[in-house]
Structure formats: C-alpha cells, structure tokens
C-alpha positions in Angstrom: -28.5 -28.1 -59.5 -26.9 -30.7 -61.9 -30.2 -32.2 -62.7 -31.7 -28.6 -63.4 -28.7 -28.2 -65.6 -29.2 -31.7 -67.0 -33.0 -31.0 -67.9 -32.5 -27.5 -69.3 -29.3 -28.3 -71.6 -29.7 -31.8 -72.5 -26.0 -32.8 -71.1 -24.3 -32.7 -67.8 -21.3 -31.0 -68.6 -21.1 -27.8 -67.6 -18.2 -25.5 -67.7 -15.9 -25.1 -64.6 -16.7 -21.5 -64.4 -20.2 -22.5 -64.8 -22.3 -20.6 -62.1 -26.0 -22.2 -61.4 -28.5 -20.4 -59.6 -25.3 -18.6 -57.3 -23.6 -21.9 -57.0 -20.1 -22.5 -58.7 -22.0 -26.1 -60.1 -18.6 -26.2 -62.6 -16.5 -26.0 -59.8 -18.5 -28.9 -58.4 -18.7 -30.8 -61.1 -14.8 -30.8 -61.7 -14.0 -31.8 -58.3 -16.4 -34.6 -58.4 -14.3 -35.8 -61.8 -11.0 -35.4 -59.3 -12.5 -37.3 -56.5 -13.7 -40.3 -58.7 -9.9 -40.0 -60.4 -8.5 -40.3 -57.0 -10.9 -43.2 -55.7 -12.3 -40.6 -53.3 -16.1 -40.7 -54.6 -18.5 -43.1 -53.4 -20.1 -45.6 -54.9 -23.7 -43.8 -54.8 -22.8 -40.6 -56.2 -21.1 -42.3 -58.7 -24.0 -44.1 -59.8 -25.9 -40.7 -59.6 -23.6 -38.8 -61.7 -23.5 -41.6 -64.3 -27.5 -41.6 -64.5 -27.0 -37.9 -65.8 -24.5 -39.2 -68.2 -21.4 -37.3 -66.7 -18.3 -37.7 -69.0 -15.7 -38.6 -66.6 -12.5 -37.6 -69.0 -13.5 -34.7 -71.1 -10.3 -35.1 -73.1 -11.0 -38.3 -74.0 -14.4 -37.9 -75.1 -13.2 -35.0 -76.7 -11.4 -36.9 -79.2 -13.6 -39.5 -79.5 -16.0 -37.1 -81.1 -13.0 -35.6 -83.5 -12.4 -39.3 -84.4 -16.0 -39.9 -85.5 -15.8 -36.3 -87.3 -12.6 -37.6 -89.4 -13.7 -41.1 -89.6 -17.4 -39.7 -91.3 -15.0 -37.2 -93.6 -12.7 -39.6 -94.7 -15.7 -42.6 -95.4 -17.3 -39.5 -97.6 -14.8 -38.0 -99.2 -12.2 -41.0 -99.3 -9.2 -39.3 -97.8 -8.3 -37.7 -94.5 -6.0 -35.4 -95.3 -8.2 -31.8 -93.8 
C-alpha cells in the first residue's frame, strides 16, 4: 500500500489518520518510524522504507525545509526579519 501511495503522490509520507484502500497505512507508517526509533525494525524493511524515501523524523525535516524557505528569503531580500 505504501508503494501505491508512493506512485500516486510522489512522497511516502502519508498522514497518520491516513486510510489506504481500508487499511490505516498512516497508522503503519508511524509505528514503523517508532520501531526504527526504538531499534525494533529490521534491517530489510529499513532498507525498503528508505527506497521509498521515508522521512524518518518529520520534525526535523520539517525545519529543514523552513530553513531553506528563510535562507532563500533572506539571500533575496537581504534580511530575515518575516
């Protein structure tokens, strides 16, 4: 089900209330994230997970993404103060 939501939304990220095809995928997804945090995820589905590009800390990746926002603002407009 990941891969179909891979294929369809161009990311593997899905929501945790994210319901595919009847399946709680989000729900799945999340405690996959837990299991690797807690050394519980083997080494195989690991490597499958990565090959769909799954973000592992959404928080962190969230503010990398803000970063690059305010690092492009500030390089254009000289200042960071938004």
């Amino acid at each position: 089900l990941l891969v179909q939501f891979y294929k369809r939304e161009g990311h593997s990220n899905a929501p945790q209330a994210h319901v595919e095809d009847g399946e709680n995928l989000g729900v799945w997804l999340h405690k996959q994230r837990q299991d690797k945090k807690k050394g519980k995820l083997g080494a195989l589905e690991q490597q499958r997970l990565e090959e769909l590009n799954i973000s592992w800390d959404l928080l962190a990746d969230a503010w990398e993404r803000k970063y690059r926002l305010l690092l492009q603002f500030y390089e254009r407009e000289g200042h960071s103060n938004v």
